[in-house]
C-alpha positions as CSV (number, residue, x, y, z in Angstrom):
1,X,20.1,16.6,-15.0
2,X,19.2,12.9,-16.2
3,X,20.2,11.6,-12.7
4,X,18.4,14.2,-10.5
5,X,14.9,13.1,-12.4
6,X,15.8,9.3,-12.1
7,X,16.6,10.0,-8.1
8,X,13.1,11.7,-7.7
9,X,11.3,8.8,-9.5
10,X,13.2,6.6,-7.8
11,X,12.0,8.6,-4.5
12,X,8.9,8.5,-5.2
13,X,8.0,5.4,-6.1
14,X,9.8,4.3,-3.2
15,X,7.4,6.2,-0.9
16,X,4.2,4.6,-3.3
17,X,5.4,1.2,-2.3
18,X,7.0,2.0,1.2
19,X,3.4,3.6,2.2
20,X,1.0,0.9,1.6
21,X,3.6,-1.9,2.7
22,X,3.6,-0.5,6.2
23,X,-0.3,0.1,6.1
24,X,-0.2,-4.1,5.3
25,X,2.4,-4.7,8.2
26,X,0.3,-2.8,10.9
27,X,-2.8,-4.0,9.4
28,X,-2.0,-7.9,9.7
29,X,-0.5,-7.1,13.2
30,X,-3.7,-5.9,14.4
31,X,-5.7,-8.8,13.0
32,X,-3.3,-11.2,14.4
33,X,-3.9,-9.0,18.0
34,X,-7.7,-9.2,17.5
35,X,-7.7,-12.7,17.0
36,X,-5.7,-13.8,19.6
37,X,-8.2,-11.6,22.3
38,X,-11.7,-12.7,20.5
39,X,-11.6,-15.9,18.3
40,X,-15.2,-16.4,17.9
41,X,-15.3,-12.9,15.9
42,X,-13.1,-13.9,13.0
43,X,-15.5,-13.8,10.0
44,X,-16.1,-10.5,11.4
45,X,-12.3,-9.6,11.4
46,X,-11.4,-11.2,8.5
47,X,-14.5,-9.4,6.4
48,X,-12.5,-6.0,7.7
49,X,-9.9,-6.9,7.0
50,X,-10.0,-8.0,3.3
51,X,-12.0,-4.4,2.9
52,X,-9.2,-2.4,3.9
53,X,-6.5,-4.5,2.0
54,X,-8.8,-4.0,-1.1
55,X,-8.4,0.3,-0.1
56,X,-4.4,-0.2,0.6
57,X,-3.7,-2.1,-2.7
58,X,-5.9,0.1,-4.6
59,X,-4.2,3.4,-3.4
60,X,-1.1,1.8,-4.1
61,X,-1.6,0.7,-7.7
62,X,-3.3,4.4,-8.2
63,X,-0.6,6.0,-6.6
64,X,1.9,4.1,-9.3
65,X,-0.1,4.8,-11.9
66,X,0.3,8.6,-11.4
67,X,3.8,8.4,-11.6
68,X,3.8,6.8,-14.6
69,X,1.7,9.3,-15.9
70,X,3.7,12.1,-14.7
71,X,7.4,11.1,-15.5
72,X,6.5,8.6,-18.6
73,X,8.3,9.4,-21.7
74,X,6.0,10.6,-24.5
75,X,7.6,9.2,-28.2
């Protein structure tokens, strides 16, 4: 029973970090794309994107946060 509990933590924690990870990837591809086709519109871009990386990292660290809470050992 012990290891089918630590495989779903495991599992889900995997998919809290996997998620946001890829968001970042794609994300810093696409500013990287927009760049390249309009320089002059970087503090523009780069406003964007430090908004959405704020969103990603905070989903992440809430979505941790609620597995903690839900598989944490109590005493």
């Amino acid at each position: 029973m012990l290891w089918a509990e630590t495989l779903l933590i495991v599992s889900v924690m995997l998919i809290a970090v996997l998620g946001p990870s890829i968001v970042i990837a794609v994300l810093g591809y696409a500013v990287i794309k927009a760049l390249s086709r309009n320089p002059s519109a970087a503090s523009k871009i780069f406003m964007g994107m430090v908004v959405m990386l704020i969103f990603v990292e905070a989903i992440s660290v809430i979505g941790i946060l609620v597995i903690f809470q839900l598989f944490g050992k109590t005493g």
